[in-house]
PQR file of N, CA, C, O and H, with PARSE charges and radii, in Angstrom:
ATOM      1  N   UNK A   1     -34.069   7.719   1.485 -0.4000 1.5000
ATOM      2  CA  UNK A   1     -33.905   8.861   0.620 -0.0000 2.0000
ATOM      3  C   UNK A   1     -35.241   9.539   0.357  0.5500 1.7000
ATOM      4  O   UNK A   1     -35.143  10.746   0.137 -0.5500 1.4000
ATOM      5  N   UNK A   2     -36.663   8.947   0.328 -0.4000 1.5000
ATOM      6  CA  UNK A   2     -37.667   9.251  -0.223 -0.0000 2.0000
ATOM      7  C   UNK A   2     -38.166  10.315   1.076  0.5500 1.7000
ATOM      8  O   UNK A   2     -38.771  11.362   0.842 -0.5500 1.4000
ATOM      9  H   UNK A   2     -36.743   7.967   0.507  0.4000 1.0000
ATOM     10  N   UNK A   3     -37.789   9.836   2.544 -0.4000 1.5000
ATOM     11  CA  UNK A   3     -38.166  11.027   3.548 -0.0000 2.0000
ATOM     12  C   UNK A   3     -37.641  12.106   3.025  0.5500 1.7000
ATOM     13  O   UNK A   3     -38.401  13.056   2.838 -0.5500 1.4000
ATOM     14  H   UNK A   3     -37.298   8.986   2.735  0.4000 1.0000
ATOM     15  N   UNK A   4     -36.362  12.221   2.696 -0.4000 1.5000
ATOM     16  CA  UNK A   4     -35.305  13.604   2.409 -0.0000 2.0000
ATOM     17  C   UNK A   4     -36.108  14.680   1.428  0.5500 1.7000
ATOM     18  O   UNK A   4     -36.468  15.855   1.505 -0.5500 1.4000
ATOM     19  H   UNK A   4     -35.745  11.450   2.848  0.4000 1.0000
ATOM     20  N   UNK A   5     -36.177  13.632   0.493 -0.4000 1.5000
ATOM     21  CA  UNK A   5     -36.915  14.292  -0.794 -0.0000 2.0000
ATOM     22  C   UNK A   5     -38.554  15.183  -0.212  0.5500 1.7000
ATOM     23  O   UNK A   5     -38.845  16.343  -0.507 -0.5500 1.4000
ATOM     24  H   UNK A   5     -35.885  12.678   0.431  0.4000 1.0000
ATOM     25  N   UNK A   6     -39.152  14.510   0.398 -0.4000 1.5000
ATOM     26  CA  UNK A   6     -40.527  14.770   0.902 -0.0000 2.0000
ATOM     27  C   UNK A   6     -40.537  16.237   1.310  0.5500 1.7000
ATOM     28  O   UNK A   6     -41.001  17.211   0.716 -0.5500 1.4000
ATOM     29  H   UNK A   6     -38.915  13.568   0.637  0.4000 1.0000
ATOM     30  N   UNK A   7     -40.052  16.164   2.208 -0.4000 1.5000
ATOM     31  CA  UNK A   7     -39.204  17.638   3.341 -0.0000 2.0000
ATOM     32  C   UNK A   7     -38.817  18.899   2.219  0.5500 1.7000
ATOM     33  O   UNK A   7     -39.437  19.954   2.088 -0.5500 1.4000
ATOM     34  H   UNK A   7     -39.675  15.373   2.690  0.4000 1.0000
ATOM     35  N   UNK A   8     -37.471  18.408   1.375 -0.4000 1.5000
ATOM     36  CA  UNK A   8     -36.969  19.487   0.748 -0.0000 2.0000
ATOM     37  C   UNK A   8     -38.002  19.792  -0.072  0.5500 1.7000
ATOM     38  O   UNK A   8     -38.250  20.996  -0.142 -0.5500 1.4000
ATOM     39  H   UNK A   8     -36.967  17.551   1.481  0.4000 1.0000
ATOM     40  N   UNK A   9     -38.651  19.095  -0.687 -0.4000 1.5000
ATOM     41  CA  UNK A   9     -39.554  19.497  -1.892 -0.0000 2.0000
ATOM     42  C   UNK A   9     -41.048  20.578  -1.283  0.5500 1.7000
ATOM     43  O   UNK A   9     -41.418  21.574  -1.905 -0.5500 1.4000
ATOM     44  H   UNK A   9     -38.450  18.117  -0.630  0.4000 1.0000
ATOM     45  N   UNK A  10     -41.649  20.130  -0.104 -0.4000 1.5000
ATOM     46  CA  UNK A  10     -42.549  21.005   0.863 -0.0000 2.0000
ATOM     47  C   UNK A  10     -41.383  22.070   0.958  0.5500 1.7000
ATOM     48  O   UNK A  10     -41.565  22.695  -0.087 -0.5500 1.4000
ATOM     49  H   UNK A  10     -41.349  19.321   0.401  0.4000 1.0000
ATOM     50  N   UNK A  11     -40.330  22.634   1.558 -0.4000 1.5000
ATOM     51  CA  UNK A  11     -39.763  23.630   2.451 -0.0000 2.0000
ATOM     52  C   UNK A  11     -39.721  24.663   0.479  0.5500 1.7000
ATOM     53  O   UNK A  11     -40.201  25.778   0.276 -0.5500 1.4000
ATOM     54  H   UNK A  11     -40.181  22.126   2.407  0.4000 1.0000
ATOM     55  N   UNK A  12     -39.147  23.949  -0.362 -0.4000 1.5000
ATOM     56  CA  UNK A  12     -38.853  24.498  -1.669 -0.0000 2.0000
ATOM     57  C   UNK A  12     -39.934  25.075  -2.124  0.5500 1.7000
ATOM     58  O   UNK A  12     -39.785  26.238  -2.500 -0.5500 1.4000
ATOM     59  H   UNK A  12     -38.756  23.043  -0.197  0.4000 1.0000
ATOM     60  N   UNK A  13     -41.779  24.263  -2.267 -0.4000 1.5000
ATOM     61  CA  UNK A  13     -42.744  24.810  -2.423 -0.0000 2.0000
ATOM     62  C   UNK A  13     -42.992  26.163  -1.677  0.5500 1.7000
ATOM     63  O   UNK A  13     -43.446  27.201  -2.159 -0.5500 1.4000
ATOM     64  H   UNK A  13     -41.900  23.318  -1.961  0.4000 1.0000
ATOM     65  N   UNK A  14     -42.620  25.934  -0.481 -0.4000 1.5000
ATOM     66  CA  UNK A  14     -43.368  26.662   0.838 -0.0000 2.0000
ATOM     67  C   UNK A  14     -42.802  28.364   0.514  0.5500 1.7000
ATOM     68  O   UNK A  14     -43.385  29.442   0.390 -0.5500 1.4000
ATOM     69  H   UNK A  14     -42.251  25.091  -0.089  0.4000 1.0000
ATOM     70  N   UNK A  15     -41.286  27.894   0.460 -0.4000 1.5000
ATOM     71  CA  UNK A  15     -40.853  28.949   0.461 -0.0000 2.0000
ATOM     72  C   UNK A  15     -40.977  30.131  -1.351  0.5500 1.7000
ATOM     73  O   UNK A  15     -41.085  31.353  -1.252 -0.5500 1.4000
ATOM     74  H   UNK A  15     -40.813  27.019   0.561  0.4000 1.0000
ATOM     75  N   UNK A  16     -40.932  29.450  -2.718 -0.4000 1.5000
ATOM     76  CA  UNK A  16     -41.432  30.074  -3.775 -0.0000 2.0000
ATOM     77  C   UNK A  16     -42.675  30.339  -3.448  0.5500 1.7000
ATOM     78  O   UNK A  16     -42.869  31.493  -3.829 -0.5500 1.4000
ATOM     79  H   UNK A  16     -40.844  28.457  -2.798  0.4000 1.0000
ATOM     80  N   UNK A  17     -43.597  29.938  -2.974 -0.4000 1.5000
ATOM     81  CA  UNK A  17     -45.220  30.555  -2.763 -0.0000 2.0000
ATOM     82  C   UNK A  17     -44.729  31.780  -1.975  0.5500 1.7000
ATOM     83  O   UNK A  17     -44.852  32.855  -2.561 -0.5500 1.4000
ATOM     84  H   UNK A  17     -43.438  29.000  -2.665  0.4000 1.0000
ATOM     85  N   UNK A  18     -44.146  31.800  -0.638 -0.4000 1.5000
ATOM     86  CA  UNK A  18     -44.182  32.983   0.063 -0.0000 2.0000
ATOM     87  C   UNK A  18     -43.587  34.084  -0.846  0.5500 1.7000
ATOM     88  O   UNK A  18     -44.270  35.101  -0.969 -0.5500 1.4000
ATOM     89  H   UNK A  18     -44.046  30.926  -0.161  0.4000 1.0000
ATOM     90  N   UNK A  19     -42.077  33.998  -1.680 -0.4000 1.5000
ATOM     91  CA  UNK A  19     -41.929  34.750  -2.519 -0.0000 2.0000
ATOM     92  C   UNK A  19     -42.608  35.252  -3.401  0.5500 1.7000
ATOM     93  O   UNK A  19     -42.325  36.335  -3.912 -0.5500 1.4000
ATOM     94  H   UNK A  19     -41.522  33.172  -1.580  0.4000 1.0000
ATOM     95  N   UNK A  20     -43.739  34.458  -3.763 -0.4000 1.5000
ATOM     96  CA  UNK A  20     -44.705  35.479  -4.995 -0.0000 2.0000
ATOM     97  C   UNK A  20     -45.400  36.206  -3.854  0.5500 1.7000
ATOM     98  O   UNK A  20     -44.835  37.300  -3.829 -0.5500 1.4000
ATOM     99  H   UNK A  20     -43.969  33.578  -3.347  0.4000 1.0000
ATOM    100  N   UNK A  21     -46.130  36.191  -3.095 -0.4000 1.5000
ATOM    101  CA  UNK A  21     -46.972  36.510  -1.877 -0.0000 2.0000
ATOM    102  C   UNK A  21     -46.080  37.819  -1.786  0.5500 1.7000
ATOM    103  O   UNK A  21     -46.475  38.912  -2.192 -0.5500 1.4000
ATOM    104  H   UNK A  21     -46.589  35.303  -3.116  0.4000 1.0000
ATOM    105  N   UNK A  22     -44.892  37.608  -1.240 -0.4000 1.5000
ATOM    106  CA  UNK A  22     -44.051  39.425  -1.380 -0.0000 2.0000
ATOM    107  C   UNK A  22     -44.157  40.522  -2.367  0.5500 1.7000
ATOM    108  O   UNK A  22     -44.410  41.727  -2.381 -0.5500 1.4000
ATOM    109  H   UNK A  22     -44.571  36.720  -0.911  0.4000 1.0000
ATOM    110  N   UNK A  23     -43.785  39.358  -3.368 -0.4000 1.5000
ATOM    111  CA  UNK A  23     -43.763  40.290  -4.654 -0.0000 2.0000
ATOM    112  C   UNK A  23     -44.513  40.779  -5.082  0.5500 1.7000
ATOM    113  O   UNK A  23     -44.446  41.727  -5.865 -0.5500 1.4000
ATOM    114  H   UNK A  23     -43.580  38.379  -3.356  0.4000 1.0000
ATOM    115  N   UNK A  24     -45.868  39.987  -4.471 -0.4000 1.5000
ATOM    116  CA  UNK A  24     -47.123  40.332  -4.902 -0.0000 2.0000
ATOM    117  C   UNK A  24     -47.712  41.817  -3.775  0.5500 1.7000
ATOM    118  O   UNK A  24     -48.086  42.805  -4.408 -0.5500 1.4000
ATOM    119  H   UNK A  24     -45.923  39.217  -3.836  0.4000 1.0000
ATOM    120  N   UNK A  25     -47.744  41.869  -2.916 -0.4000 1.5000
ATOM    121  CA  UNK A  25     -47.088  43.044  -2.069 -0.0000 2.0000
ATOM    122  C   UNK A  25     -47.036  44.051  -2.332  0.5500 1.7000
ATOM    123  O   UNK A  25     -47.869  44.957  -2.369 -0.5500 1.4000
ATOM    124  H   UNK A  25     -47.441  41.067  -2.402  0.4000 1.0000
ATOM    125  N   UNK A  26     -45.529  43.946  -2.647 -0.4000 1.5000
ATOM    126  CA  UNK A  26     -44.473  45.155  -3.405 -0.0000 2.0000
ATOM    127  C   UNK A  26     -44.987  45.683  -4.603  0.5500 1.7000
ATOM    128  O   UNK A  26     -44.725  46.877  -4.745 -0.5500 1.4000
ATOM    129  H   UNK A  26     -44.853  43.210  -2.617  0.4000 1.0000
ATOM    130  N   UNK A  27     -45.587  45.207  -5.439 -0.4000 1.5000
ATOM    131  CA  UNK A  27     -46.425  45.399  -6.583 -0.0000 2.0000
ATOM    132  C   UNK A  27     -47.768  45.929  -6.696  0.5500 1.7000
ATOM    133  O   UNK A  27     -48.002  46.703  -7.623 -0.5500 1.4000
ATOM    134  H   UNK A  27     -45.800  44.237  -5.324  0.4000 1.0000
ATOM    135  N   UNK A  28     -48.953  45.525  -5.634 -0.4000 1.5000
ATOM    136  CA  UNK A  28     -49.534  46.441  -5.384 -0.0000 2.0000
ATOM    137  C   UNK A  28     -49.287  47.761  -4.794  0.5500 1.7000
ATOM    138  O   UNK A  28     -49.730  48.813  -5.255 -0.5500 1.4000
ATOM    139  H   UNK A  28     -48.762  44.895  -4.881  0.4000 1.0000
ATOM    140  N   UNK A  29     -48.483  47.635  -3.645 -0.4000 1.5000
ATOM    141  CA  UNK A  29     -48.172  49.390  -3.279 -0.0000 2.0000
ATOM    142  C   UNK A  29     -47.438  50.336  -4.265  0.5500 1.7000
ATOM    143  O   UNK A  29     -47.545  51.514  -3.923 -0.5500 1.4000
ATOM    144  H   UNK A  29     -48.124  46.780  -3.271  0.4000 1.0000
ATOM    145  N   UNK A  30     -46.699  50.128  -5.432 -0.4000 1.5000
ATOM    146  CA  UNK A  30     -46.275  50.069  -6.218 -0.0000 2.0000
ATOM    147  C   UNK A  30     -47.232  50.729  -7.272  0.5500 1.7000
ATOM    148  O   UNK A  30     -46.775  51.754  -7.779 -0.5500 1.4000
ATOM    149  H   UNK A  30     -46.612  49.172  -5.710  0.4000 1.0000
ATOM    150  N   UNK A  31     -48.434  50.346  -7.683 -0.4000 1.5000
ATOM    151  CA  UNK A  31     -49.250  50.098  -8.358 -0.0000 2.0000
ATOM    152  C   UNK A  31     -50.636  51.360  -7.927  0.5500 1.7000
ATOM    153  O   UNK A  31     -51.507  51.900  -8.610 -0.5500 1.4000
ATOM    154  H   UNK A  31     -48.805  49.513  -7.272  0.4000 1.0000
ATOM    155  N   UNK A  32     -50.193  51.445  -6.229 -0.4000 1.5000
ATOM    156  CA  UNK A  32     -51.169  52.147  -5.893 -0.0000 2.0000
ATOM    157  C   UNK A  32     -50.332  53.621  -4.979  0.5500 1.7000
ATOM    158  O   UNK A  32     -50.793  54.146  -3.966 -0.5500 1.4000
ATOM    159  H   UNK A  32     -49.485  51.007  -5.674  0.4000 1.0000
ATOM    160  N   UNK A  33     -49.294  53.947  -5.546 -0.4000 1.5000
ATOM    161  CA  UNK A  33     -48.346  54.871  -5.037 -0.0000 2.0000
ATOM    162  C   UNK A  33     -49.135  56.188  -5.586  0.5500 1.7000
ATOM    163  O   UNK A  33     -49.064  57.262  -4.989 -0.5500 1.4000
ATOM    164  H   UNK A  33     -48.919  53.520  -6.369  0.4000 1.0000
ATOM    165  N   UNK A  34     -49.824  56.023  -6.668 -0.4000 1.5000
ATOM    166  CA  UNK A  34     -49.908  57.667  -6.974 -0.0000 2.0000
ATOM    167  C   UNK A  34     -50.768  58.016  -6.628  0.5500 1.7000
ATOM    168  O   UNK A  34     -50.827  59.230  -6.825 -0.5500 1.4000
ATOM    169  H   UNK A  34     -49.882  55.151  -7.153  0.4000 1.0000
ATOM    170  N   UNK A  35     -52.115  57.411  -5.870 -0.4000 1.5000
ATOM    171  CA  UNK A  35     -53.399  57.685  -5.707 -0.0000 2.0000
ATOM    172  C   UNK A  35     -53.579  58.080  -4.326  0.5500 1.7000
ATOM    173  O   UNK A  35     -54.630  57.647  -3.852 -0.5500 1.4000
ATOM    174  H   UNK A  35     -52.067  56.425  -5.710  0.4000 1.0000
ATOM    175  N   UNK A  36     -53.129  58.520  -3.824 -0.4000 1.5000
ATOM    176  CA  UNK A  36     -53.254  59.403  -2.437 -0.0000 2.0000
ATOM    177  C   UNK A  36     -54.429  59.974  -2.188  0.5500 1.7000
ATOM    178  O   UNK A  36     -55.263  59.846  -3.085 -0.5500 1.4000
ATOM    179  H   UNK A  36     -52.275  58.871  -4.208  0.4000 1.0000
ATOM    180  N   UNK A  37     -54.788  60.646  -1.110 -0.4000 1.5000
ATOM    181  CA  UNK A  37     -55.727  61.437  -1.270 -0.0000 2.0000
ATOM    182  C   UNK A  37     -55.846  62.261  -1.980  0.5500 1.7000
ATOM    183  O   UNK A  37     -55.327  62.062  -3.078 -0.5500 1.4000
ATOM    184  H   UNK A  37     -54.111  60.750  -0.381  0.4000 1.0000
ATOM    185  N   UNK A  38     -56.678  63.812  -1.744 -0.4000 1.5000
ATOM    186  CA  UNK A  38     -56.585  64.605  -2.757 -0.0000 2.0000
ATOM    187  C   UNK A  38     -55.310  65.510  -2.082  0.5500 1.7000
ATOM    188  O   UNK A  38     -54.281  65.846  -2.668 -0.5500 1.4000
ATOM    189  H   UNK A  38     -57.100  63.974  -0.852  0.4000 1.0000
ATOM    190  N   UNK A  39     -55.699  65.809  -0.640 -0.4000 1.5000
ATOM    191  CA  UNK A  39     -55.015  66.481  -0.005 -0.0000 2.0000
ATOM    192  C   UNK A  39     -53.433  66.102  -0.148  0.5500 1.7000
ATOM    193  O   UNK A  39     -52.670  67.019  -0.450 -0.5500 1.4000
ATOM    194  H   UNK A  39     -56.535  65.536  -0.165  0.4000 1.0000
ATOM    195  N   UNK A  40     -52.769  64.444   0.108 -0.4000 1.5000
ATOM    196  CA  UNK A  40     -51.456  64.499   0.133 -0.0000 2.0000
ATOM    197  C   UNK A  40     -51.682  64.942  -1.793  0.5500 1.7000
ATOM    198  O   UNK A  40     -51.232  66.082  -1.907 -0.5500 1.4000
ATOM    199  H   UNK A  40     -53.389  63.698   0.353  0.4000 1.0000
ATOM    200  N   UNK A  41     -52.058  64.567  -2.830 -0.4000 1.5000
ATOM    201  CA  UNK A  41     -51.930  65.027  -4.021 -0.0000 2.0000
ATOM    202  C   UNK A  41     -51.630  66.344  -4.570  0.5500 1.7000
ATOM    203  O   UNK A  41     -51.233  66.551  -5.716 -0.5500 1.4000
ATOM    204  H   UNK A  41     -52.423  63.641  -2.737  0.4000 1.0000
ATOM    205  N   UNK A  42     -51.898  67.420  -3.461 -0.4000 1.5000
ATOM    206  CA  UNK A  42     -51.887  68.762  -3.404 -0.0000 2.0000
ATOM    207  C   UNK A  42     -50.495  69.198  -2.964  0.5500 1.7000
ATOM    208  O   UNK A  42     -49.604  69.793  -3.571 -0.5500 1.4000
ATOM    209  H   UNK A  42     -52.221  67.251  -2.529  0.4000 1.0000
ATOM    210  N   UNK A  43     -50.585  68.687  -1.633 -0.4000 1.5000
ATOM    211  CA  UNK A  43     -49.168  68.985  -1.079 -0.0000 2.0000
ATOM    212  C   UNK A  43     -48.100  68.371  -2.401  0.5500 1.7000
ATOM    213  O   UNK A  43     -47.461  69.194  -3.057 -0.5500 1.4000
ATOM    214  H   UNK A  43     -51.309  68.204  -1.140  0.4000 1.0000
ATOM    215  N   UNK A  44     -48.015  67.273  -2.624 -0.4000 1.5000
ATOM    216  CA  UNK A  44     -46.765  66.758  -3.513 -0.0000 2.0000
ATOM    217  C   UNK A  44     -46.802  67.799  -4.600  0.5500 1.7000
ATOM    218  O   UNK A  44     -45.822  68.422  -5.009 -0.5500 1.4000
ATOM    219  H   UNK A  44     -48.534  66.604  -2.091  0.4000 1.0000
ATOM    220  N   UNK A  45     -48.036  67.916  -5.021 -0.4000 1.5000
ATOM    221  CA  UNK A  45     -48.080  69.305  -6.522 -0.0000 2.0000
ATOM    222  C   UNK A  45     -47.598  70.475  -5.888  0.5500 1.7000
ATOM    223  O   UNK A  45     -46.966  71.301  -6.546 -0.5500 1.4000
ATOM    224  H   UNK A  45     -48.832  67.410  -4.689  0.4000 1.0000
ATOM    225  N   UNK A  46     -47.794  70.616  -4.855 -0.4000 1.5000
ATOM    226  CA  UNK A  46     -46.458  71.693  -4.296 -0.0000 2.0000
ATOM    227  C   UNK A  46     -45.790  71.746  -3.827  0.5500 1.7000
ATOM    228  O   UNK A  46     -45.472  72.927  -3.682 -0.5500 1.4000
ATOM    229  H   UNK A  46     -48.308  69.945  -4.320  0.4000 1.0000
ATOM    230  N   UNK A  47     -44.901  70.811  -3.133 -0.4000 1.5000
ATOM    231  CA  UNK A  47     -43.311  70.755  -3.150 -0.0000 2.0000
ATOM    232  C   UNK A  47     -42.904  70.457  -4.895  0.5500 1.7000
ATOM    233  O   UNK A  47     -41.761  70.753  -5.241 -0.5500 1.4000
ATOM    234  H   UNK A  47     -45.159  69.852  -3.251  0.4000 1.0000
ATOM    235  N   UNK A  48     -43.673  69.992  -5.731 -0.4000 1.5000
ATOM    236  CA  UNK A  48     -42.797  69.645  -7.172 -0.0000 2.0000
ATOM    237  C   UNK A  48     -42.572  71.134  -7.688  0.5500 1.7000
ATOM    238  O   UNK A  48     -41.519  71.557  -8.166 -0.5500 1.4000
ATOM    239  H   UNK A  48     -44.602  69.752  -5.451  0.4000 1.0000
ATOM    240  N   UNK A  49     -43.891  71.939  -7.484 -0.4000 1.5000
ATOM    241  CA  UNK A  49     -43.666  73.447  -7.573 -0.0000 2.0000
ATOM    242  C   UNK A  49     -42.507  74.014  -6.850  0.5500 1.7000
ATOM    243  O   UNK A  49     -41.892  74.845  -7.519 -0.5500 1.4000
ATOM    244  H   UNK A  49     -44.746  71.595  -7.096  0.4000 1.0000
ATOM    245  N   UNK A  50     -42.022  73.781  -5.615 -0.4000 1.5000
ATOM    246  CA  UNK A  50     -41.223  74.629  -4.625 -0.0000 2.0000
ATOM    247  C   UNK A  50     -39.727  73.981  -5.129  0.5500 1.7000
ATOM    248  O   UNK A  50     -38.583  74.435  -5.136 -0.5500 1.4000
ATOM    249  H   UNK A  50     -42.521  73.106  -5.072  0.4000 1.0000
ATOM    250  N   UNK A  51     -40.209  72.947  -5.460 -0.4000 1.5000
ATOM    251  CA  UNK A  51     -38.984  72.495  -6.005 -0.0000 2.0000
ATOM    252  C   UNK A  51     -38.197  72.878  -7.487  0.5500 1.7000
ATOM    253  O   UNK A  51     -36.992  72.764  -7.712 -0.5500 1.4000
ATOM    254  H   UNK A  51     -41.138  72.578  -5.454  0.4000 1.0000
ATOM    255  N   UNK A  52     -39.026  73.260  -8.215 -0.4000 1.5000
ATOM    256  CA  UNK A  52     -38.854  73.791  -9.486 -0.0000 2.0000
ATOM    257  C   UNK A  52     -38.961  72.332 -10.736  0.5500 1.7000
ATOM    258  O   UNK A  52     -38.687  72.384 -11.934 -0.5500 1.4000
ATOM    259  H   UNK A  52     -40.005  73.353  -8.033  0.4000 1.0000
ATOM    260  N   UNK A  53     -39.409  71.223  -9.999 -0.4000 1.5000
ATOM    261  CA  UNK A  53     -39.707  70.349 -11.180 -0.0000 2.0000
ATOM    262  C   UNK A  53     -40.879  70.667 -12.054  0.5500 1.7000
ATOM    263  O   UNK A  53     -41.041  70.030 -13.095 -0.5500 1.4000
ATOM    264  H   UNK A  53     -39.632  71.181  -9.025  0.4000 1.0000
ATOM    265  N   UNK A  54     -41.715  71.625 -11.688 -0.4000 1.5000
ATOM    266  CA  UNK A  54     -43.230  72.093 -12.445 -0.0000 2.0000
ATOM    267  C   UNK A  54     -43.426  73.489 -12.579  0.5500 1.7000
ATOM    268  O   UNK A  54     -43.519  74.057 -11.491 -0.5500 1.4000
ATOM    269  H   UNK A  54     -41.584  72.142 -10.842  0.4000 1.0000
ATOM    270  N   UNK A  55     -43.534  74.362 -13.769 -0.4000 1.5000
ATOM    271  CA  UNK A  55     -43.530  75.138 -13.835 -0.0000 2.0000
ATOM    272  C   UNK A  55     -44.772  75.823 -12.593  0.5500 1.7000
ATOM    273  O   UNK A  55     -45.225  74.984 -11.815 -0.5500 1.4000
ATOM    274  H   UNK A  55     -43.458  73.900 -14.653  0.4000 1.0000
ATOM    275  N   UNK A  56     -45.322  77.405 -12.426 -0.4000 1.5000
ATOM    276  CA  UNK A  56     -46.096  77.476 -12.066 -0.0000 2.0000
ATOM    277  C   UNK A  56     -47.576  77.444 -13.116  0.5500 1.7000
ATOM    278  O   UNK A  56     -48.716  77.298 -12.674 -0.5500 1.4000
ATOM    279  H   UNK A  56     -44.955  78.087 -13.058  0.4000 1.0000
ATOM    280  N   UNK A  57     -47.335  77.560 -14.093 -0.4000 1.5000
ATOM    281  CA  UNK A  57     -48.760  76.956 -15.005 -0.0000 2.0000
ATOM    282  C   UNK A  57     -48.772  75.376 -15.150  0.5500 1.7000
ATOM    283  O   UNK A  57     -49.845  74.828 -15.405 -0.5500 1.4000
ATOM    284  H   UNK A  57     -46.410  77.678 -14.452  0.4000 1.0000
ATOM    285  N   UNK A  58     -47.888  74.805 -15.033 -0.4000 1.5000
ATOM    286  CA  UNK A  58     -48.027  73.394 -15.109 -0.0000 2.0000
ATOM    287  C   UNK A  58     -48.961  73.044 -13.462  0.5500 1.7000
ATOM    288  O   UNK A  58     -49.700  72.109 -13.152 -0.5500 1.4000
ATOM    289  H   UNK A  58     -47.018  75.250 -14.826  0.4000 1.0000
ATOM    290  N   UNK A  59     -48.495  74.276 -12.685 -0.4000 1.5000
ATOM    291  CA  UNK A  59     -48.643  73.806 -10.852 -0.0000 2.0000
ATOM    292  C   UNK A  59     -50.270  73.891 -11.252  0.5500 1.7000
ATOM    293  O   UNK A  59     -50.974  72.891 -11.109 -0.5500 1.4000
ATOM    294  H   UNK A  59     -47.894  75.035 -12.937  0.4000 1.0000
ATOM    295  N   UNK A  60     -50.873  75.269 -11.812 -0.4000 1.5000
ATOM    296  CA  UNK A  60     -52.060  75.483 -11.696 -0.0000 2.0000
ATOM    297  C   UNK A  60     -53.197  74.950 -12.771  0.5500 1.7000
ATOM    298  O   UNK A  60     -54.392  75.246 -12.781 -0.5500 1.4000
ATOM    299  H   UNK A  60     -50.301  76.081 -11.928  0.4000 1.0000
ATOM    300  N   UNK A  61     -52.437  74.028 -13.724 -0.4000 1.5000
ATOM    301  CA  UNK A  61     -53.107  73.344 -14.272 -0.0000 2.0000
ATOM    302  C   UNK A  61     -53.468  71.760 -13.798  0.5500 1.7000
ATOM    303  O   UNK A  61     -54.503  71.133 -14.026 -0.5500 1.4000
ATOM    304  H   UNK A  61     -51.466  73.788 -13.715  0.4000 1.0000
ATOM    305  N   UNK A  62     -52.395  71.376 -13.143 -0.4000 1.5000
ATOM    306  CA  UNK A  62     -52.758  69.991 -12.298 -0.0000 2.0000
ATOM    307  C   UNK A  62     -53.307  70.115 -11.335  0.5500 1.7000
ATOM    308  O   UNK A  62     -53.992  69.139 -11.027 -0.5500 1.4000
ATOM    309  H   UNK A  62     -51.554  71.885 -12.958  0.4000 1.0000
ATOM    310  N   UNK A  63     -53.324  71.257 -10.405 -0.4000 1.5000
ATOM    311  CA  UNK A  63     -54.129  71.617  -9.000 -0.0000 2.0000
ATOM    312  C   UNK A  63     -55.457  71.564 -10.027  0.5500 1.7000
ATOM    313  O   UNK A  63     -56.053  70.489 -10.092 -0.5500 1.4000
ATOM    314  H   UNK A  63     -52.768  72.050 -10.656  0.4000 1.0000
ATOM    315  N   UNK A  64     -55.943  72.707 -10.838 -0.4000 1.5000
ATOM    316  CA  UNK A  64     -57.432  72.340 -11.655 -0.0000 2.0000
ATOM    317  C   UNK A  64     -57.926  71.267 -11.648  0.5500 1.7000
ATOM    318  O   UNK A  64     -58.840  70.824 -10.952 -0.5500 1.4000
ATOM    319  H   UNK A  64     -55.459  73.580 -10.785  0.4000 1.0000
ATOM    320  N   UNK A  65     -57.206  70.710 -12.599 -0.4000 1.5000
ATOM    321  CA  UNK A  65     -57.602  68.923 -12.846 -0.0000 2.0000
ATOM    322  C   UNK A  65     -57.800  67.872 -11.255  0.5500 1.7000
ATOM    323  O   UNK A  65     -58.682  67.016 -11.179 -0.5500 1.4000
ATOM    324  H   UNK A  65     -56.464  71.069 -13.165  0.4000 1.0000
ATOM    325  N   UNK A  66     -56.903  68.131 -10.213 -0.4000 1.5000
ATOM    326  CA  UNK A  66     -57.058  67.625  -9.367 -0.0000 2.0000
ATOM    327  C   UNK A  66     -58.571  67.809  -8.504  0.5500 1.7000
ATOM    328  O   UNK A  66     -59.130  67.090  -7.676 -0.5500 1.4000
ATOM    329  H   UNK A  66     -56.187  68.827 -10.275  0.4000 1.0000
ATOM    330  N   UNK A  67     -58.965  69.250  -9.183 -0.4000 1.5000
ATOM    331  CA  UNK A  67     -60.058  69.787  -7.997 -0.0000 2.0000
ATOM    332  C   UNK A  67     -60.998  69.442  -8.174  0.5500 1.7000
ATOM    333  O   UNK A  67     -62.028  69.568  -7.510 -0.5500 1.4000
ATOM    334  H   UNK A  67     -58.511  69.835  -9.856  0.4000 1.0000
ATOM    335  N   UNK A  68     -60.734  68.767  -9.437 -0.4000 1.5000
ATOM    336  CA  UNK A  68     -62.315  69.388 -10.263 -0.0000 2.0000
ATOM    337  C   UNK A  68     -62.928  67.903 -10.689  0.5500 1.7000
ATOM    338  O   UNK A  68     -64.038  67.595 -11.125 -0.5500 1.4000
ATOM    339  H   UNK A  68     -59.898  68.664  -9.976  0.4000 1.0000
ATOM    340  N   UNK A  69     -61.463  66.918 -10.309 -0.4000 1.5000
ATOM    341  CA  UNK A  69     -61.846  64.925 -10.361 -0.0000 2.0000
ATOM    342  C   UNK A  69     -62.662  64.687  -9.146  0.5500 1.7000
ATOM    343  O   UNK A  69     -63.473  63.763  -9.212 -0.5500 1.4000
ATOM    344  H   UNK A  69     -60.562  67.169  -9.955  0.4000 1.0000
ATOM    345  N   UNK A  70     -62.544  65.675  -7.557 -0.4000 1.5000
ATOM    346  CA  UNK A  70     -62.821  65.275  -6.698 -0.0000 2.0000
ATOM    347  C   UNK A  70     -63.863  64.898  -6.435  0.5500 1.7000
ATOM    348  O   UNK A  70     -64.082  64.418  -5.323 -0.5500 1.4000
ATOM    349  H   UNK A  70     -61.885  66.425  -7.503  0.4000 1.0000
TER
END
């Protein structure tokens, strides 16, 4: 019985470590989704414009701020 145990208990470790290792992953890209360049940052501030989620003073106040962090 003590082989059985040996095995399942390694494969049980093995496999919760790899699961944080994913999650851990998924969480940085996650974490680092909004920081694009400046350029994709521009484009997205204008499709949100073309799209009508941002006014156009909201468009030309975040393009500012964007230009002016660079």
């Amino acid at each position: 019985m003590k082989k059985i145990i040996n095995p399942l208990a390694l494969a049980l470790a093995i496999t919760i470590g790899l699961s944080g290792c994913v999650a851990a992953i998924g969480n940085r890209d996650a974490q680092h989704a909004g920081n694009g360049t400046l350029g994709q940052q521009l484009i997205d501030l204008q499709k949100a414009k073309e799209a009508g989620a941002i006014t156009d003073a909201e468009y030309q106040t975040q393009k500012a701020r964007l230009l002016d962090n660079k």
